[in-house]
C-alpha positions in Angstrom: 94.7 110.9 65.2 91.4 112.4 66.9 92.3 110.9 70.4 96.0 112.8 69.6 94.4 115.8 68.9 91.9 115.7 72.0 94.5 114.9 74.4 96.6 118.0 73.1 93.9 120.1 73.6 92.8 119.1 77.0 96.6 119.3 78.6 96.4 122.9 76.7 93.1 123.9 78.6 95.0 123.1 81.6 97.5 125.3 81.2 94.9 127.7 80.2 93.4 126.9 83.6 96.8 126.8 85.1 98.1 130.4 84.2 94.2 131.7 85.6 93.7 130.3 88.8 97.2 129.7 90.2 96.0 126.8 92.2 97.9 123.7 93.2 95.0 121.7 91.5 95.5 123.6 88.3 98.0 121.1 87.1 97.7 121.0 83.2 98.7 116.9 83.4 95.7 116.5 85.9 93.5 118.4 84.1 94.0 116.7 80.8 93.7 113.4 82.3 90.4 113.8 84.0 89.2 115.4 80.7 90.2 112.4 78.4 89.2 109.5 81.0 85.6 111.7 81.1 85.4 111.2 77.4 86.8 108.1 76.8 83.8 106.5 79.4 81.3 108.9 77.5 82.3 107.1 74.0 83.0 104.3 75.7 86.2 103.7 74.1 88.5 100.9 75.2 91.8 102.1 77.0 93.8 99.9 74.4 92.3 101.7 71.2 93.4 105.2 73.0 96.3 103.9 74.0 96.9 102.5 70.0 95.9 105.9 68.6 98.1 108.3 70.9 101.3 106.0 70.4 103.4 108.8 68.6 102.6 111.2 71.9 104.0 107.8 73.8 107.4 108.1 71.8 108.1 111.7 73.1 108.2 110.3 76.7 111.5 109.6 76.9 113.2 113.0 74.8 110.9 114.8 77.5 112.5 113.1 80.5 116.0 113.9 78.9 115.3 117.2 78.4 114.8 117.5 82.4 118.3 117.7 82.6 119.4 120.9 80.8 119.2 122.3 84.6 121.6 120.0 85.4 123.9 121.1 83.4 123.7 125.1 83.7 123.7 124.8 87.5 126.4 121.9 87.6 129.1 123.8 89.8 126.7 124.5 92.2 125.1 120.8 92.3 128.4 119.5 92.4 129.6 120.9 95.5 126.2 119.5 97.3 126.2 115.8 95.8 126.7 114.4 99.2 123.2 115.9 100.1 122.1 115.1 96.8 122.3 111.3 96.9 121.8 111.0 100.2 118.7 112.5 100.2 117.4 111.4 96.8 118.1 108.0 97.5 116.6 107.6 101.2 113.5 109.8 100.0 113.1 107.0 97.6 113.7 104.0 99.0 111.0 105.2 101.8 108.7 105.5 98.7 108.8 102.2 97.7 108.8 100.7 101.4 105.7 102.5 101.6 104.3 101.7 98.4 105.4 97.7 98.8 103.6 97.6 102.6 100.5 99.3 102.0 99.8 97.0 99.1 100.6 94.1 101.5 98.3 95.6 104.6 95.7 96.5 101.9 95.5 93.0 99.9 95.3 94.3 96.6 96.5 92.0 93.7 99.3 90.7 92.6 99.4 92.9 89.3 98.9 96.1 91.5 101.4 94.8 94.2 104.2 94.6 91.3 103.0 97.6 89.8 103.5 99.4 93.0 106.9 98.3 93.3 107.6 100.9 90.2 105.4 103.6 91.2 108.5 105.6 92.4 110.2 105.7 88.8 108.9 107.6 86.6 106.4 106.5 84.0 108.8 105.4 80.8 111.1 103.1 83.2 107.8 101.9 85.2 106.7 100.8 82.1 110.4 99.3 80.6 110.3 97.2 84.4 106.9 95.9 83.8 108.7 93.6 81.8 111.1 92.5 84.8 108.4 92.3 87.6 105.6 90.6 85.3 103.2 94.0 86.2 100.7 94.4 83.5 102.9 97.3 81.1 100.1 99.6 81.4 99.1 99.5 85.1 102.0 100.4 85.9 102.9 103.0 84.1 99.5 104.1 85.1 100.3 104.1 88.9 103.4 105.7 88.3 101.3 108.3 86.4 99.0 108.5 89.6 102.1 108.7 91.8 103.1 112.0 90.3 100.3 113.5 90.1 99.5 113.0 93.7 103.0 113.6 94.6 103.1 117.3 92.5 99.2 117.9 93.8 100.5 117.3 98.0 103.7 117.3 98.2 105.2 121.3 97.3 102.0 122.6 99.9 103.2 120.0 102.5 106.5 121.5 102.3 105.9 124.6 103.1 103.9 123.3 106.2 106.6 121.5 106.9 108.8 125.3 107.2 111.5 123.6 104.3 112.0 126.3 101.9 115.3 125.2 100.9 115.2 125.1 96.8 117.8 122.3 96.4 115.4 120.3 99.5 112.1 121.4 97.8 113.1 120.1 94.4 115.0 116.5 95.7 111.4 115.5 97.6 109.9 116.3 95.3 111.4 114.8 92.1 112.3 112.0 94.3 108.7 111.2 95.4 106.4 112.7 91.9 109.4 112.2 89.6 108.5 113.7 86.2 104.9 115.3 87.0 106.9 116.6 90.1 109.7 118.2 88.2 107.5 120.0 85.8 105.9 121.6 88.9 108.9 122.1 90.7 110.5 124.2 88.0 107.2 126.3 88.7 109.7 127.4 92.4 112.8 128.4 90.1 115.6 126.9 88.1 117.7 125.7 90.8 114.0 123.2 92.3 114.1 122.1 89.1 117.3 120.9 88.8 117.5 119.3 92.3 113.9 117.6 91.5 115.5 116.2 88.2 118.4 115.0 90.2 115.9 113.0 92.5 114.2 111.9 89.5 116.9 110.0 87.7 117.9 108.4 91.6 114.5 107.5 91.8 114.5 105.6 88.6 118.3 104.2 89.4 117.3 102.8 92.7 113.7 101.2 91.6 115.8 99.6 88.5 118.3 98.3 91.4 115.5 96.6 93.2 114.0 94.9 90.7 117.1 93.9 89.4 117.8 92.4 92.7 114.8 91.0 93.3 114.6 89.3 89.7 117.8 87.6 90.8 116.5 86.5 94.0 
């Protein structure tokens, strides 16, 4: 129960940190990760007994992903009458992820493990790690990347859109959910109700298309 209790307390000194400095890299997930990986090498405790210990805070994963989508449902005329945009957009956004994703690891030579791990990196981290199963990726690796993926993806991602001019809320949230998936959403709900319901919409294509691919590649 410690490592339960340490984790908690770490993702609640980042929104401590969060609500301070209003900074991009103020991202409560970020922050509690650095904080536990800093004590975990200080201890010296295996990643598989912190992983054992913190397995109730694993089970939540998926109600927390379903509760993305009460968005969806009080702004449903409105995303109805855009779903064209929607899919099309969530879909290519995240098909380009994992063309990225899948090459680099190619032009880069990592391992096999992290090659198939990759290849889930775009879903987010409870389907990564449901796929890990399909694509023979070592379970936590990649729902480690995937992990990394959103982080990186909330971290970049909403400043590189407003460089980019796009201040569209429905655009904002789709990129976003459809590249840092659940990470992503949390911070996209930061820009308003309506970014957060697009990002959960690019979320759950994310996941749909990943789970397509590997389907078709385990058939292949």
């Amino acid at each position: 129960m410690i490592w339960i209790t340490v984790t908690l307390l770490a993702f609640a000194l980042g929104v401590v940190v969060q609500s301070r400095l209003r900074s991009p890299l103020a991202n409560p997930t970020l922050i509690a990760t650095l904080v536990v990986a800093a004590l975990l090498l200080l201890v010296r405790v295996p990643y598989a007994t912190y992983l054992r210990d913190v397995g109730p805070l694993q089970g939540l994963l998926a109600p927390a992903v379903v509760a993305l989508a009460v968005p969806l449902y009080r702004l449903r005329a409105l995303l109805a009458r855009q779903w064209r945009a929607l899919i099309v957009g969530g879909l290519s956004g995240t098909l380009s992820g994992v063309a990225v994703d899948v090459s680099l690891a190619r032009v880069l030579h990592v391992s096999d493990d992290a090659q198939r791990s990759l290849l889930t990196a775009p879903a987010t981290s409870p389907v990564a790690l449901q796929l890990a199963h399909f694509t023979g990726a070592p379970p936590v690796l990649a729902a480690t990347l995937a992990v990394l993926s959103g982080l990186l993806g909330a971290l970049i991602l909403p400043p590189f859109l407003s460089a980019l001019g796009v201040r569209s809320p429905l655009a904002r949230g789709l990129a976003i959910g459809a590249v840092a998936h659940g990470v992503g959403t949390a911070r996209a709900r930061e820009e308003g109700e309506l970014t957060g319901a697009a990002s959960s919409i690019g979320m759950g294509l994310a996941a749909l298309l990943v789970t397509l691919v590997v389907a078709g590649l385990s058939r292949g």
